[in-house]
C-alpha positions as CSV (number, residue, x, y, z in Angstrom):
1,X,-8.7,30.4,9.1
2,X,-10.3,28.5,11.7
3,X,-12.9,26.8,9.5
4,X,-9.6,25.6,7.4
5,X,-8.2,24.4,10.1
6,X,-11.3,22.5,11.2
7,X,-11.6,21.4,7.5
8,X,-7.8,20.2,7.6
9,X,-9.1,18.3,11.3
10,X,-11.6,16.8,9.3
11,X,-9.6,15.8,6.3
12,X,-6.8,14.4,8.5
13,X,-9.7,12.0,10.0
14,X,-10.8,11.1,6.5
15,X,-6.8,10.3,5.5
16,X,-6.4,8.3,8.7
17,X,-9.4,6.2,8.5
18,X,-8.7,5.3,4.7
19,X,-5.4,4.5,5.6
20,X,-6.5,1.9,8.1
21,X,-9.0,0.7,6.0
22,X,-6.2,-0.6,3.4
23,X,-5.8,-3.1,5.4
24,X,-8.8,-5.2,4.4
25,X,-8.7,-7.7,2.0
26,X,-8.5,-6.8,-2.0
27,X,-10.7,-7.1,-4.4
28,X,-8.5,-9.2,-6.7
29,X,-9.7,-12.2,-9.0
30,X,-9.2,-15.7,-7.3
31,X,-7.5,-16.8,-10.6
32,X,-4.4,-18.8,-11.5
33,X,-1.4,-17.3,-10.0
34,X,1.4,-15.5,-11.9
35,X,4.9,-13.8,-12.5
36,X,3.8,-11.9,-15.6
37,X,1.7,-11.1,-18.3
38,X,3.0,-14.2,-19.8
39,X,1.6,-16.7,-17.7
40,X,-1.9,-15.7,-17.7
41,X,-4.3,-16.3,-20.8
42,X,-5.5,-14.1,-23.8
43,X,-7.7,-11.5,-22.3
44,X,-6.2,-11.5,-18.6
45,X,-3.2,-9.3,-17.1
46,X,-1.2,-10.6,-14.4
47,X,-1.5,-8.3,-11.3
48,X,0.7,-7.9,-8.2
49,X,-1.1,-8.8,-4.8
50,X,0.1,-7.0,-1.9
51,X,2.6,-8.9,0.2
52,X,1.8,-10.5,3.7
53,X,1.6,-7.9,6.0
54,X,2.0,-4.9,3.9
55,X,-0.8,-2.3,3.1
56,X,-1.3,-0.3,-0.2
57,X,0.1,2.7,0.1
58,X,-2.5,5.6,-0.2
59,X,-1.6,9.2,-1.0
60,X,-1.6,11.4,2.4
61,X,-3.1,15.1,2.2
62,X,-1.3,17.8,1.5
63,X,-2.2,20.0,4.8
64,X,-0.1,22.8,3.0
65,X,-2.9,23.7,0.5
66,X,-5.0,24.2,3.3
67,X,-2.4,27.5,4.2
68,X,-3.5,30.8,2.4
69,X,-0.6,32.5,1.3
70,X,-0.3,35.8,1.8
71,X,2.8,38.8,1.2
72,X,1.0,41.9,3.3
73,X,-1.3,41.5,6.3
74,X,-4.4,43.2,4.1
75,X,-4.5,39.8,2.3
76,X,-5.6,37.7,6.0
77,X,-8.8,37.9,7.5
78,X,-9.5,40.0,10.3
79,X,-7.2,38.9,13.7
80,X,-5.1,37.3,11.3
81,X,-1.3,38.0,10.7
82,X,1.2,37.8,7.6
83,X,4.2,36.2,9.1
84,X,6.9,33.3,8.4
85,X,5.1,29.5,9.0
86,X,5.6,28.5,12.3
87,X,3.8,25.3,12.0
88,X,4.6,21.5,11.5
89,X,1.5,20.7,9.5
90,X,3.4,20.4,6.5
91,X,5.5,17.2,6.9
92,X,7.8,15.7,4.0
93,X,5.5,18.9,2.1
94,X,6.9,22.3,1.3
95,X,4.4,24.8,2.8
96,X,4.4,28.5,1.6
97,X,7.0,30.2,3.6
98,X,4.2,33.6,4.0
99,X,0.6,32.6,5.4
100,X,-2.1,34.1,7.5
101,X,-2.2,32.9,11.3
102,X,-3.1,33.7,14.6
103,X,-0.5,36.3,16.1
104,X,2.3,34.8,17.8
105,X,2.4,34.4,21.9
106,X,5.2,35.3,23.8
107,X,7.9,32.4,24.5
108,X,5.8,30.5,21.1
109,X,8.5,32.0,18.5
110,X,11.1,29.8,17.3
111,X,15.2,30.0,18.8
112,X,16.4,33.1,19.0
113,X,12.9,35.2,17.3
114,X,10.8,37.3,19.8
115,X,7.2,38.2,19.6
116,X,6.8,41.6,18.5
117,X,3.5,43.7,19.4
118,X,1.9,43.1,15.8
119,X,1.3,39.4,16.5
120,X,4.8,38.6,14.4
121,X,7.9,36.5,15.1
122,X,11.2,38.1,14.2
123,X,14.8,38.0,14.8
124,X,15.5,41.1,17.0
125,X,17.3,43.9,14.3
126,X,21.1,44.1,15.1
127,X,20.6,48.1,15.0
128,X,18.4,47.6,18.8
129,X,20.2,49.1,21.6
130,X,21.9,45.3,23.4
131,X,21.4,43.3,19.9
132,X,23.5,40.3,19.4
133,X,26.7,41.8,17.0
134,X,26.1,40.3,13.4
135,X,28.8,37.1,12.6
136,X,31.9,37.5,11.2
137,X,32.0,39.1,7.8
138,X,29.0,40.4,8.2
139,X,27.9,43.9,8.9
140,X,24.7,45.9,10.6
141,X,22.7,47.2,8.0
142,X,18.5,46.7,7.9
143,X,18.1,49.0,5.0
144,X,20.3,46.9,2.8
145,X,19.1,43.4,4.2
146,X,15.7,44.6,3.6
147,X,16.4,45.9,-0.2
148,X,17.0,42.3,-0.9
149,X,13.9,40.7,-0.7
150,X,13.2,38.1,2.1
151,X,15.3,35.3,0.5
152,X,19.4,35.7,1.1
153,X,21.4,35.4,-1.5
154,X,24.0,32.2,-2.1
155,X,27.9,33.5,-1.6
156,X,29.8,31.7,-4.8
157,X,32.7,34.1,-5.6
158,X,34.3,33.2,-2.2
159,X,35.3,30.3,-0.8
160,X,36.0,31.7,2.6
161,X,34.1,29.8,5.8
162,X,31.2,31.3,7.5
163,X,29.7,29.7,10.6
164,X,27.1,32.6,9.7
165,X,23.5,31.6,9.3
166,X,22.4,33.3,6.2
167,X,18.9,33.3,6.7
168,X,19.0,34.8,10.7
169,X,21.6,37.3,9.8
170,X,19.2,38.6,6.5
171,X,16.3,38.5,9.7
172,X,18.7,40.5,12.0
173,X,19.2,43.1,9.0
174,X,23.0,41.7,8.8
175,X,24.1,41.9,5.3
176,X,27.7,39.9,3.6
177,X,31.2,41.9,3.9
178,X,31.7,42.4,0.3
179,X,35.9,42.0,-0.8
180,X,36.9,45.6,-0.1
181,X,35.8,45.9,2.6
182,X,37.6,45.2,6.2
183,X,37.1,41.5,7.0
184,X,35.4,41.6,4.2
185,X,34.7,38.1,1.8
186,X,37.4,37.0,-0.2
187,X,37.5,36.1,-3.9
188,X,38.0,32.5,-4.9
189,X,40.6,31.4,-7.7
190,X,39.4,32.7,-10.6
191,X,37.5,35.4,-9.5
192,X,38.1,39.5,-8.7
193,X,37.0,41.7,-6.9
194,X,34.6,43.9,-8.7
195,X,31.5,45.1,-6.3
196,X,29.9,47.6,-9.2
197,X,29.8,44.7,-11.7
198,X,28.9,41.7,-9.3
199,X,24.9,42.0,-9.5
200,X,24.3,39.0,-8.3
201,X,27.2,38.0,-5.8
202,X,27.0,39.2,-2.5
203,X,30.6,39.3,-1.5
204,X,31.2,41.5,-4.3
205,X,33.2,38.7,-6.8
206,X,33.1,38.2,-10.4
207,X,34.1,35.7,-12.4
208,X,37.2,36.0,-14.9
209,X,36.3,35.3,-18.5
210,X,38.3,31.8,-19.8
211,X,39.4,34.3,-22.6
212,X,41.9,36.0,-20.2
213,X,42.6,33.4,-18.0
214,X,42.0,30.1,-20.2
215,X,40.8,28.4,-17.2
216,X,37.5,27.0,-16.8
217,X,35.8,25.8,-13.2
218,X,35.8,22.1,-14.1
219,X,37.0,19.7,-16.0
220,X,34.0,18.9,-18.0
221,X,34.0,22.4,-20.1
222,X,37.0,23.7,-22.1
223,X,37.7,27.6,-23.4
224,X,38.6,27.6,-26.7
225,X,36.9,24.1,-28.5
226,X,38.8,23.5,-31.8
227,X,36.1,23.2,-34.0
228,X,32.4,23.5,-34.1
229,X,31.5,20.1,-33.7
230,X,27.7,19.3,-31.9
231,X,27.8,19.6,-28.1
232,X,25.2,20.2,-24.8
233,X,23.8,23.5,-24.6
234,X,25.4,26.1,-21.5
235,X,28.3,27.9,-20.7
236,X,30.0,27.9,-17.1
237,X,30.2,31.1,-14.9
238,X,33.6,32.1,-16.8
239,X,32.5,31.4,-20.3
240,X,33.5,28.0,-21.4
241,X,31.4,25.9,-23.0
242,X,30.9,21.7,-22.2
243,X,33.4,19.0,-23.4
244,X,31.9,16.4,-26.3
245,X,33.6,13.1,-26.6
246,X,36.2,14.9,-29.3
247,X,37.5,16.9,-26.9
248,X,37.7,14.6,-24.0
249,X,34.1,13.4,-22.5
250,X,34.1,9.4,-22.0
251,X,31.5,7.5,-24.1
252,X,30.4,5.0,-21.6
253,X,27.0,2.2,-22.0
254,X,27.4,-0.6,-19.9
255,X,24.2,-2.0,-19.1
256,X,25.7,-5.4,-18.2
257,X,28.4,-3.7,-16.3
258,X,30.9,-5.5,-18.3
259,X,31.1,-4.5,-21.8
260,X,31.2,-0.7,-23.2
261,X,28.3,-0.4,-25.8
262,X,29.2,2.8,-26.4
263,X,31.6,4.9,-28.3
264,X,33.0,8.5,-29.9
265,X,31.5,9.7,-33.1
266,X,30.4,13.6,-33.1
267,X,28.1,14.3,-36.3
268,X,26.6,10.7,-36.6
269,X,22.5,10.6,-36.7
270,X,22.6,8.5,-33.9
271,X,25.2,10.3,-31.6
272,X,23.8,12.0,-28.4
273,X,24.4,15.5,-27.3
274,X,27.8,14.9,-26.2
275,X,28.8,13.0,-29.8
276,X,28.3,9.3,-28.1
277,X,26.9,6.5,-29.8
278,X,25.6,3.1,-28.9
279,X,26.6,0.4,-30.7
280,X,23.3,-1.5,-32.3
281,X,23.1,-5.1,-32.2
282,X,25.2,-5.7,-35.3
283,X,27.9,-3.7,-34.3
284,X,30.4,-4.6,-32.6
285,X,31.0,-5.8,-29.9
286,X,27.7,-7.3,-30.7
287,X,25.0,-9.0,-28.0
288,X,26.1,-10.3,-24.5
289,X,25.7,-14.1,-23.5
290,X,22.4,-15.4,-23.7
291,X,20.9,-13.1,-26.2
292,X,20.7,-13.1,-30.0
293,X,20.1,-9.7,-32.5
294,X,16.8,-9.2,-33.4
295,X,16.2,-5.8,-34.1
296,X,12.6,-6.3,-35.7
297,X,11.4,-7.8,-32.2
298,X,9.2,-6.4,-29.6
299,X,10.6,-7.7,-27.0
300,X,14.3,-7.1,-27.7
301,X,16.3,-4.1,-25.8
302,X,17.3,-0.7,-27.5
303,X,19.8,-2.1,-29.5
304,X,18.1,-4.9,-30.9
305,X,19.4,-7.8,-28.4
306,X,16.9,-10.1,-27.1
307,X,17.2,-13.1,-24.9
308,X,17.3,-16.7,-26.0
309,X,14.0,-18.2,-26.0
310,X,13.5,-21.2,-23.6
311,X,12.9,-23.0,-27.3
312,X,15.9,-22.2,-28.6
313,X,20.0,-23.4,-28.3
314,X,21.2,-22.6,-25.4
315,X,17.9,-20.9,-24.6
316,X,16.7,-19.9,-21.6
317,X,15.9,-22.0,-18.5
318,X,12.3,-22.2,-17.0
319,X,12.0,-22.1,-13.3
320,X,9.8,-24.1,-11.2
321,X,6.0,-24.3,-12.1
322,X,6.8,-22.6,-16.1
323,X,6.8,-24.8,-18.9
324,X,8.4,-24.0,-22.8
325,X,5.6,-22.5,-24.5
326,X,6.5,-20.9,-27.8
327,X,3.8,-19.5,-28.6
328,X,3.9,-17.3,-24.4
329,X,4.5,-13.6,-25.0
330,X,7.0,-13.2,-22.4
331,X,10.5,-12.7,-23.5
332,X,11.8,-16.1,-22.5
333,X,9.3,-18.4,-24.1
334,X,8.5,-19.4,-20.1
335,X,4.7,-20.1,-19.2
336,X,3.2,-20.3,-15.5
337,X,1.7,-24.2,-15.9
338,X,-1.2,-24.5,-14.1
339,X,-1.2,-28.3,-13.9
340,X,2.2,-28.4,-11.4
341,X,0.5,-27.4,-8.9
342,X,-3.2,-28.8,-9.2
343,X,-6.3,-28.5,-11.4
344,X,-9.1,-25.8,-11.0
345,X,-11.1,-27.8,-8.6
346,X,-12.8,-31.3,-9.0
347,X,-13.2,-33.6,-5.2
348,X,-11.7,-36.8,-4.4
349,X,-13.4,-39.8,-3.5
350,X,-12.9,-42.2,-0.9
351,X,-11.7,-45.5,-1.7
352,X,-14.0,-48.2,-0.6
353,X,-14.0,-50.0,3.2
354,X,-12.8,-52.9,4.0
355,X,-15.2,-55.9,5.7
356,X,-15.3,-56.4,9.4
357,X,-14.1,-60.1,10.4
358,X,-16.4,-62.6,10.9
359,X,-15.5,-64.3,13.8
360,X,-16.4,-62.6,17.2
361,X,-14.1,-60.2,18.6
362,X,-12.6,-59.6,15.1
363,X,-11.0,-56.1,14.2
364,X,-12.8,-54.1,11.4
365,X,-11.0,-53.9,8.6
366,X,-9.1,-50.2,7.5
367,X,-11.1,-47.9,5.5
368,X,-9.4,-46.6,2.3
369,X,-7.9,-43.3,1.6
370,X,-9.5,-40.4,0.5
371,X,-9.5,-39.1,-2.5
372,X,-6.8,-35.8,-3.3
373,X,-8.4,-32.8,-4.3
374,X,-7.3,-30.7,-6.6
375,X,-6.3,-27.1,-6.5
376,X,-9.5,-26.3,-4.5
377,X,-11.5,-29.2,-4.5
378,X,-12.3,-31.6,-1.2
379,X,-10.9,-35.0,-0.7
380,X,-13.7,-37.2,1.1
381,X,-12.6,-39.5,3.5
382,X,-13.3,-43.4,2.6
383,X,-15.8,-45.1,4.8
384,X,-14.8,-46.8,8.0
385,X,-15.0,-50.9,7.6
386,X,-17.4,-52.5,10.5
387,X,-16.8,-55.4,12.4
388,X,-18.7,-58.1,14.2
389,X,-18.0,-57.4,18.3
390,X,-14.5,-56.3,16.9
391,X,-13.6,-52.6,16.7
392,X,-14.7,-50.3,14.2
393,X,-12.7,-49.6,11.0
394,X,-10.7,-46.7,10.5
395,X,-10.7,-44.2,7.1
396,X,-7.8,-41.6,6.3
397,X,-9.1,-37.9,5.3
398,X,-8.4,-37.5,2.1
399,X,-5.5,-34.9,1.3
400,X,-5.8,-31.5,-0.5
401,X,-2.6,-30.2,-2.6
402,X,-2.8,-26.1,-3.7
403,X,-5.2,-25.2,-1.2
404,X,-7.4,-28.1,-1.5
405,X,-9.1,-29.4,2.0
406,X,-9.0,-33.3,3.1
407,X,-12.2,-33.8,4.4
408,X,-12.5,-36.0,8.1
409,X,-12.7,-39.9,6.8
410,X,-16.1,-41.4,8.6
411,X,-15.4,-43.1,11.0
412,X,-15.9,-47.1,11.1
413,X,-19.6,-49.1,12.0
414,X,-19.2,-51.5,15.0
415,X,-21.5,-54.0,16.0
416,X,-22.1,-55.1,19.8
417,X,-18.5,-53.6,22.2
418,X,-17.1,-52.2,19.1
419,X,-15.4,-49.2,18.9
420,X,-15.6,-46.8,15.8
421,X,-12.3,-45.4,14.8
422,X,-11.5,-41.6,14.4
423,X,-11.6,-40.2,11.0
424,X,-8.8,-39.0,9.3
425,X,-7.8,-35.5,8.8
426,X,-5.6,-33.8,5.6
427,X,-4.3,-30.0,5.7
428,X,-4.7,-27.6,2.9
429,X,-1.7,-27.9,0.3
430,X,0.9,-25.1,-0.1
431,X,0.5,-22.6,-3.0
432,X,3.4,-22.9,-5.8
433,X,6.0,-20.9,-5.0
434,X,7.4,-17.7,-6.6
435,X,3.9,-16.8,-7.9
436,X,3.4,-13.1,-7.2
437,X,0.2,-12.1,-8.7
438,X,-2.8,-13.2,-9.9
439,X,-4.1,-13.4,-13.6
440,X,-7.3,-11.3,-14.0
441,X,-9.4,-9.9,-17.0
442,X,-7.6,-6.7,-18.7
């Protein structure tokens, strides 16, 4: 056991430092940017970057399968016990609720348990000489409580109120009143008491069959159907069998949250379980606003509706940065253009200085502006123009849109007491907006 715990150590290092290391940059392709397939060539897929500040989420360990099971104390090694998990290893995962571990230590047990001398935690049995009494409608019985395996049963046949925790009283060997006895449980509506033929109810309840009451629990089953029309599978705890759409169940398909698609007819080839069918696309009430039947098409819904292409009457809208393309596969005809928001590289040039003036003292003329880059090209800054005595030209950096970077304008000659002039600087452009992936090869 200790080994798996210093494996689990181990593992839990391993988790944590993969974990961190999602936070490094991603291997994706430095492609055109995208919404979907749609925008991206033949041969590429368009796939979701990670938002800023967010980490991929990896898979943590599951420190339960590092637990060995056990039901009897022969199945743990040597200074081992068989008890309940005490741990908190186990997290949002279930962990057995039976594994080998170190014996308890006194005051380690959880609330209300006690270390026993075999290394075990356990509620103290209500039979003990100064035992807690067991809750009300519940009585002392070990023998019982242990006939019943480790796991109580659920009370159903009674709706009476128990603060009773089920779980400590089974631990403390307290077993369920059944309905005759003394403060015993009592049956719910639609139940007697019957303790030789309730198998499975601990307060000693049965259910009364529909046939004699012609009641069922719910609403949603019925007794006595009046024909033998198709309907779901099961049977409540009294015998009746579930409502189809003949005898009451609602047919309801509303995926717009408007209009009911759906509607009543048990025995059709279409109908579901319940005798509900959806209306295709030229049924009525046919397609909602904005979309046209189409059953033969890929990209339509399950009834055959598909929306208006962007090519089309009254056809759909591109957004910002998409263009009409109808030959795009995405279901509104829209394609990411990569022009709106720059080329694929390419660098500005300056434009050309201005001459100096010729009389002394003169001011240099202003260098031109640098050329714009392109989505990831350089805009060079134009050359400073030089002046006799005067003060040196200036140039402008030349400006970058989609990421593209200005690069510092030289700054201007000067001749005798001149003074050259700064260059100019440009910032990066902005990348288009709404783009949240990038198109790489399938």
């Amino acid at each position: 056991m200790r080994s798996r715990l210093v494996t689990f150590a181990a593992l839990a290092t391993v988790g944590l430092g993969v974990v961190v290391g999602c936070g490094s940059q991603t291997s994706l392709d430095s492609s055109a940017p995208c919404r979907s397939d749609g925008d991206c060539a033949s041969g590429q897929t368009c796939r979701q970057t990670k938002s800023p500040g967010q980490t991929p989420q990896v898979a943590a360990p599951n420190p339960c399968q590092l637990l060995q099971t056990c039901t009897d104390p022969a199945q743990c090694p040597s200074g081992y016990v068989c008890s309940a998990y005490m741990g908190t290893a186990g997290g949002a995962f279930a962990c057995p609720p039976m594994v080998c571990q170190p014996p308890c230590q006194e005051g380690a047990c959880p609330t209300e348990q006690r270390c026993d001398d075999d290394g075990v935690c356990r509620y103290q049995p209500c039979d003990e000489v100064g035992a807690p009494a067991c809750t009300e409608h519940y009585r002392c019985d070990p023998a019982a409580a242990a006939a019943g395996g480790t796991t109580p049963q659920a009370i159903y046949g009674s709706d009476v109120a128990s603060a009773a925790n089920p779980t400590r009283e089974k631990g403390r060997g307290c077993v369920p009143k059944r309905c005759d006895e003394d403060d015993g449980f009592v049956c719910r509506d639609l139940w007697s008491c019957d303790p030789p033929n309730a198998t499975n109810e601990p307060s000693g309840c049965t259910p009364d069959p529909c046939a004699e009451s012609g009641e069922c629990e719910s609403a949603s089953y019925i007794c006595e159907p009046p024909g033998d029309s198709p309907r779901p599978s099961g049977t409540d705890r009294h015998g009746c069998v579930v409502r189809n759409c003949d005898e009451g169940f609602p047919c309801m398909y509303m995926p717009d949250g408007a209009t009911n698609y759906s509607h009543c007819d048990v025995g059709a080839e279409r109908a579901d379980p319940y005798g509900c069918v959806i209306a295709q696309c030229d049924e009525e009430p046919g397609c909602p606003a904005g979309y046209i039947c189409e059953p033969a098409e890929p990209t339509g819904d399950s009834r055959g509706c598909r929306l208006v292409r962007c090519d089309e009457p009254a056809g759909a809208v591109c957004p910002a940065g998409y263009v009409c393309d109808p030959t795009a596969t995405s279901s509104s005809g829209c394609k990411y253009d990569a022009s709106a928001t720059g080329g694929t590289g390419g660098t500005g040039v300056g434009g050309a200085s201005g001459s100096g003036g010729s009389s002394a003292g003169g001011v240099g003329a202003v260098g031109g502006t640098g050329g714009t880059a392109a989505r990831g090209g350089t805009g060079a800054g134009g050359a400073g123009g030089s002046g006799a005595n005067g003060t040196g030209g200036s140039a402008t950096g030349g400006s970058g849109a989609q990421g593209g970077t200005g690069a510092l304008g030289s700054g201007g000659a000067s001749a005798a007491g001149g003074t050259s002039a700064a260059g100019g600087t440009s910032a990066g452009g902005s990348a288009g907006s709404g783009m949240t992936g990038m198109c790489v090869a399938r």
